[in-house]
C-alpha atoms as an extended CHARMM CRD file, in Angstrom:
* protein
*
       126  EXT
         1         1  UNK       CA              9.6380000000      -14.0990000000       13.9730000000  PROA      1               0.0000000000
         2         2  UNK       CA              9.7980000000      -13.2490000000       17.6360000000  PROA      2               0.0000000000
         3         3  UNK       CA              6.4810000000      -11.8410000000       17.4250000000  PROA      3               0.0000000000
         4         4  UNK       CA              4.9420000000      -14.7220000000       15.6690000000  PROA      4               0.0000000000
         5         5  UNK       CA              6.6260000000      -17.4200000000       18.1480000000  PROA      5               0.0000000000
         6         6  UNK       CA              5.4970000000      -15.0250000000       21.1860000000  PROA      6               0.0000000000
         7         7  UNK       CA              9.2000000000      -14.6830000000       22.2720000000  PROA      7               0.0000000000
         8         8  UNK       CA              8.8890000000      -10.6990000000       23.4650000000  PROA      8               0.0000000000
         9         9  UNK       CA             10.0780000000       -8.8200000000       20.3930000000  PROA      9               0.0000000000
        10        10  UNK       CA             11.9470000000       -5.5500000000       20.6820000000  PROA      10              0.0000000000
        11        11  UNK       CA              9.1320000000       -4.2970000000       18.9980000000  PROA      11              0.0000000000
        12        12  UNK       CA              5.3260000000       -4.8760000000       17.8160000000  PROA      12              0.0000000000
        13        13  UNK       CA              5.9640000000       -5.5130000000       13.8980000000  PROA      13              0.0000000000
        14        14  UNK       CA              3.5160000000       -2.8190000000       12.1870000000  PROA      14              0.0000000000
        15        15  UNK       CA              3.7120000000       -1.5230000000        8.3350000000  PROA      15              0.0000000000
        16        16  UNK       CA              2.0410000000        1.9880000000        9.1390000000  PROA      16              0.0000000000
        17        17  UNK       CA              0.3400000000        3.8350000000        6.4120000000  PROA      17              0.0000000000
        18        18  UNK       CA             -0.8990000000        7.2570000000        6.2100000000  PROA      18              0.0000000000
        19        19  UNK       CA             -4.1660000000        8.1860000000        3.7950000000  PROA      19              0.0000000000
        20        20  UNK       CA             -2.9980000000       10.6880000000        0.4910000000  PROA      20              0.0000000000
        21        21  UNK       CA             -6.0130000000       12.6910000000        1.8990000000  PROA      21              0.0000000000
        22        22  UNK       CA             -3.5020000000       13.3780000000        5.2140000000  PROA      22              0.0000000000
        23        23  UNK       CA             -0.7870000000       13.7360000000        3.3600000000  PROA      23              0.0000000000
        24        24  UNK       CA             -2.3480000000       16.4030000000        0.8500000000  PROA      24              0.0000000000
        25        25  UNK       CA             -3.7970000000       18.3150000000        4.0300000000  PROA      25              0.0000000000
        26        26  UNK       CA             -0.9870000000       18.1620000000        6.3360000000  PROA      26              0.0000000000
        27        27  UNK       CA              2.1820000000       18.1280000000        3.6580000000  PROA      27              0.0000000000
        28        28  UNK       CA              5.2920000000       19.4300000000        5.0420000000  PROA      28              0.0000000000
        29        29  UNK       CA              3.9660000000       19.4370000000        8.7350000000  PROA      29              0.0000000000
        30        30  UNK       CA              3.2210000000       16.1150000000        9.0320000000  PROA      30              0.0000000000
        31        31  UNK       CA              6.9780000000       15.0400000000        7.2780000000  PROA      31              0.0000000000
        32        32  UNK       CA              8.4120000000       16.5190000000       10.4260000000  PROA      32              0.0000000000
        33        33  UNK       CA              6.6890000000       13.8590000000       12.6940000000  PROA      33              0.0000000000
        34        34  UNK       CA              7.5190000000       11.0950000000       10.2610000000  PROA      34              0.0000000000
        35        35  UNK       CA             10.5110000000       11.8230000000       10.1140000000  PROA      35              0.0000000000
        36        36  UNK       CA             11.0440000000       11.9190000000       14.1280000000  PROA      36              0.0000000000
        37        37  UNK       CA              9.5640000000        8.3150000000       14.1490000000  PROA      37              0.0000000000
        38        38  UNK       CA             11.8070000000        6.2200000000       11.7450000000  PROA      38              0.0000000000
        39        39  UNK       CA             10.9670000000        3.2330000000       13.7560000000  PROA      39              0.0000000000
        40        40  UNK       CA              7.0560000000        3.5020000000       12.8980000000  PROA      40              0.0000000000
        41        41  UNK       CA              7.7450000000        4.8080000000        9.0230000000  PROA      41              0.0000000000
        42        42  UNK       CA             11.1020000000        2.7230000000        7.9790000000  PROA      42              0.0000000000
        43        43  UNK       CA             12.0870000000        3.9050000000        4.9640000000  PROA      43              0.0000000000
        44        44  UNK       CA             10.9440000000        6.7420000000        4.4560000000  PROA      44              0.0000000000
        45        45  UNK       CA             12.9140000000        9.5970000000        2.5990000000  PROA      45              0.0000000000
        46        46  UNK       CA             12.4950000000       12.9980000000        2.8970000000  PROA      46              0.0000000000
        47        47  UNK       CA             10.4460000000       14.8660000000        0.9380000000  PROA      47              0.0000000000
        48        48  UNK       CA              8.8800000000       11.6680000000       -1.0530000000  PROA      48              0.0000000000
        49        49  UNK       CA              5.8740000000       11.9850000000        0.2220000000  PROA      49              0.0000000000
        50        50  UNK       CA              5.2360000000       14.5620000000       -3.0630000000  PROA      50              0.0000000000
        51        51  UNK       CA              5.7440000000       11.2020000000       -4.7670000000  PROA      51              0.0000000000
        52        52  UNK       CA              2.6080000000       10.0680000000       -3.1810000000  PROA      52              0.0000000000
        53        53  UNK       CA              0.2550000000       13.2150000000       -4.0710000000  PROA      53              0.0000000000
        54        54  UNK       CA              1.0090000000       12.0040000000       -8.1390000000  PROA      54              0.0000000000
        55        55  UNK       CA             -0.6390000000        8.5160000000       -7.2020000000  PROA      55              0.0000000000
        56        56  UNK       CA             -3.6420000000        7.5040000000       -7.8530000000  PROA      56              0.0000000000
        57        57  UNK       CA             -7.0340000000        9.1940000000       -6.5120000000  PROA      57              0.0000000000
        58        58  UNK       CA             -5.8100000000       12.2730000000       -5.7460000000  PROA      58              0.0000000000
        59        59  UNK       CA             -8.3930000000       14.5720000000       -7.7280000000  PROA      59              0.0000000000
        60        60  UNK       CA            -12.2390000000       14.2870000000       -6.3470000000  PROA      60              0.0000000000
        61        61  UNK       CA            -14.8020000000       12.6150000000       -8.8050000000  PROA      61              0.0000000000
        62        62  UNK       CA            -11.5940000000       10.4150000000      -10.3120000000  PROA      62              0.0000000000
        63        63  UNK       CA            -12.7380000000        7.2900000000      -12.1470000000  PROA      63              0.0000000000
        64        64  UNK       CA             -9.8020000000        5.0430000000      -12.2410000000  PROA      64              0.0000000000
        65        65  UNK       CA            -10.3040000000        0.9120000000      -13.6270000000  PROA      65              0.0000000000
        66        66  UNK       CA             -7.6110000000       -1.3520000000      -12.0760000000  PROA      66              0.0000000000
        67        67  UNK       CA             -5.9780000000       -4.7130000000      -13.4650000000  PROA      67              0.0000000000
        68        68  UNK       CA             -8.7390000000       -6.7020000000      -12.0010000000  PROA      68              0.0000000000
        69        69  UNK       CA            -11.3330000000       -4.7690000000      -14.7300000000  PROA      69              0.0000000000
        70        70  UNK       CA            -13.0990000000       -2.9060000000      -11.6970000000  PROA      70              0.0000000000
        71        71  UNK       CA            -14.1150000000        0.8580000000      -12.0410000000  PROA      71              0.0000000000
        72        72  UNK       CA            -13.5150000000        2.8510000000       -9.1880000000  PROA      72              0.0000000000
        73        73  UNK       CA            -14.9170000000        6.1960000000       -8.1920000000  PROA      73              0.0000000000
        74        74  UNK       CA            -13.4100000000        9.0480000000       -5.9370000000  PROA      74              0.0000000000
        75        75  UNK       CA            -15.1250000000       10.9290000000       -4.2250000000  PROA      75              0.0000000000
        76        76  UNK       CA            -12.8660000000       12.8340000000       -1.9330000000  PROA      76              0.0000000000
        77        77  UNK       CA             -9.2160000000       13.3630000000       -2.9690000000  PROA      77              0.0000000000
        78        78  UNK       CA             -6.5840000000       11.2340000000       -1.2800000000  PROA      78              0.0000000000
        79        79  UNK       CA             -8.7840000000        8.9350000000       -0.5420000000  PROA      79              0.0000000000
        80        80  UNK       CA             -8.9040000000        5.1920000000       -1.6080000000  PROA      80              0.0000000000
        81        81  UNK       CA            -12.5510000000        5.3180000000       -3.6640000000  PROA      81              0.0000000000
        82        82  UNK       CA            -14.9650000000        2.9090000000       -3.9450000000  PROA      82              0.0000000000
        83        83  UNK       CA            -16.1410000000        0.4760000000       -6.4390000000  PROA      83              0.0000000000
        84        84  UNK       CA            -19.0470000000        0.9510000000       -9.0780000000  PROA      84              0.0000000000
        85        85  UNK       CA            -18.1910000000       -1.4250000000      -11.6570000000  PROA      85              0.0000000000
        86        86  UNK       CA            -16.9950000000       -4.4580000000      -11.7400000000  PROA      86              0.0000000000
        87        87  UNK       CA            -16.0240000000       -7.2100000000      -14.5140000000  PROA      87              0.0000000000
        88        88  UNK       CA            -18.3300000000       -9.9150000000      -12.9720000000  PROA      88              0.0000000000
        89        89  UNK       CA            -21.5850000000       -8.1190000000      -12.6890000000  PROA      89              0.0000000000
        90        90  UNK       CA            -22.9730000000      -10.6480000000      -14.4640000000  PROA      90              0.0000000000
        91        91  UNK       CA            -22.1790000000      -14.9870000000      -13.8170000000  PROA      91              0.0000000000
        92        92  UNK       CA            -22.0430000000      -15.0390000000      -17.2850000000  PROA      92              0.0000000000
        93        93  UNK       CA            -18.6950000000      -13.3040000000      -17.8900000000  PROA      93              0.0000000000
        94        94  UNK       CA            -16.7820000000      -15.2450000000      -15.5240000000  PROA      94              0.0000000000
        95        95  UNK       CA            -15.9130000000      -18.0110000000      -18.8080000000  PROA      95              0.0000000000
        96        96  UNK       CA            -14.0710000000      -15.0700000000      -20.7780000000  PROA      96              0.0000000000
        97        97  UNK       CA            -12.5060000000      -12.6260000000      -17.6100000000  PROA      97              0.0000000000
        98        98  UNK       CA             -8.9690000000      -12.8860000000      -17.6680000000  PROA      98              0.0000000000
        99        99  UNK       CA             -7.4500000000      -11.5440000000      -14.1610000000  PROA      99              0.0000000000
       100       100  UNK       CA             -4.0090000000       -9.8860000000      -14.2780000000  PROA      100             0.0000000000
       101       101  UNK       CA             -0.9360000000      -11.5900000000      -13.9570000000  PROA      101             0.0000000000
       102       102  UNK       CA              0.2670000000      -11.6040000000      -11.2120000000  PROA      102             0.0000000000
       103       103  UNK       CA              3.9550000000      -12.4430000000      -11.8730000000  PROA      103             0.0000000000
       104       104  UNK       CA              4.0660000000       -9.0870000000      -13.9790000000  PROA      104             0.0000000000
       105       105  UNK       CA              1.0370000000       -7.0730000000      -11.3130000000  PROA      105             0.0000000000
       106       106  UNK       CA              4.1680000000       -5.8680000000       -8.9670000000  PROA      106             0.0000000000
       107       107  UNK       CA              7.3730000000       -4.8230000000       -8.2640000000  PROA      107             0.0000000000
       108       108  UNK       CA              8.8310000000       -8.4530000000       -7.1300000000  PROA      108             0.0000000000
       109       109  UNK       CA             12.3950000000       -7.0070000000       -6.2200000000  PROA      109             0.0000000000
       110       110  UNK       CA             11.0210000000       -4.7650000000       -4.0650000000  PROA      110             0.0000000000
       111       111  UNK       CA              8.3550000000       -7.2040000000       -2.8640000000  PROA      111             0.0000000000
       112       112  UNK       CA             11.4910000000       -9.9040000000       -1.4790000000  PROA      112             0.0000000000
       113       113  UNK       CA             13.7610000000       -6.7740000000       -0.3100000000  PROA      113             0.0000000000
       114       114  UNK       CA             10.5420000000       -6.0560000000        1.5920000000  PROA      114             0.0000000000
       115       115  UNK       CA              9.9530000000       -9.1440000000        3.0100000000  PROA      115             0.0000000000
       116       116  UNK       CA             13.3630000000      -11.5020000000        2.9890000000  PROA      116             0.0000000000
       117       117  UNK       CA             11.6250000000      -14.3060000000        5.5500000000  PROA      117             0.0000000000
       118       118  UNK       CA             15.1400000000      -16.2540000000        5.1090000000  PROA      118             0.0000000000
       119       119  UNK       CA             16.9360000000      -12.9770000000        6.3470000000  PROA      119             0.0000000000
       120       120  UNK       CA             14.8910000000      -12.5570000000        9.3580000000  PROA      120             0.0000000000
       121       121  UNK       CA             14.6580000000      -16.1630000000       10.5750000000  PROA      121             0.0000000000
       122       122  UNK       CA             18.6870000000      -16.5850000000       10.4900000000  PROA      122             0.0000000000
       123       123  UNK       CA             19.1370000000      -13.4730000000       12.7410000000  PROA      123             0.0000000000
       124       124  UNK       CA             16.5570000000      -14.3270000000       15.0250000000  PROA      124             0.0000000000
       125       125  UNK       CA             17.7880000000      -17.1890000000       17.4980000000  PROA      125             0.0000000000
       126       126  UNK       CA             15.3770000000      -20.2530000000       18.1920000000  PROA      126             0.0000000000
């Protein structure tokens, strides 16, 4: 909130992320500097970045469709992949797509531990 109201925060507010591809390359070597930085990577526990080489696009020439209905292609493992298909191609199937819901799409728990706005404003002082 400090941040937001320009009121010098301790810190810049980031969510850092680092590509599968890096983590796949650099493994166990690159743990050791995320681990030194807990202020940059909060959270993170050791060795569950293995969690992250079972996600998604981690093989090359993957073809993975996602609750929207669109197909996508990888073409370098650990990376995010790009999309070939997609459910509205064509004007004409907009009247029968049905998107996900997105009350059921993610984790919300984790999705208000993550971001508990109510939290943060009460410890932050006007």
């Amino acid at each position: 909130m400090r941040a937001l109201r320009f009121r010098r925060p301790e810190r810049v507010p980031i969510d850092f992320d680092l590509l599968t591809a890096v983590w796949l390359r650099y493994g166990p070597a690159l743990e050791q500097i995320v681990l030194r930085h807990p202020l940059i990577f909060e959270g993170y526990v050791e060795g569950s970045y293995r969690h992250r080489l079972q996600e998604r696009f981690t093989t090359t020439g993957e073809y993975i469709r996602d609750d929207w209905g669109c197909l996508w292609h990888n073409v370098q493992a650990g990376l995010v992949g790009q999309v070939v298909e997609h459910p509205l191609a064509d004007w004409r199937a907009f009247d029968h797509h049905k998107p996900p819901d997105v009350r059921t799409q993610y984790d919300r728990r984790r999705l208000r531990e993550r971001t508990n706005l109510r939290q943060l404003r009460e410890s932050i002082p006007d």
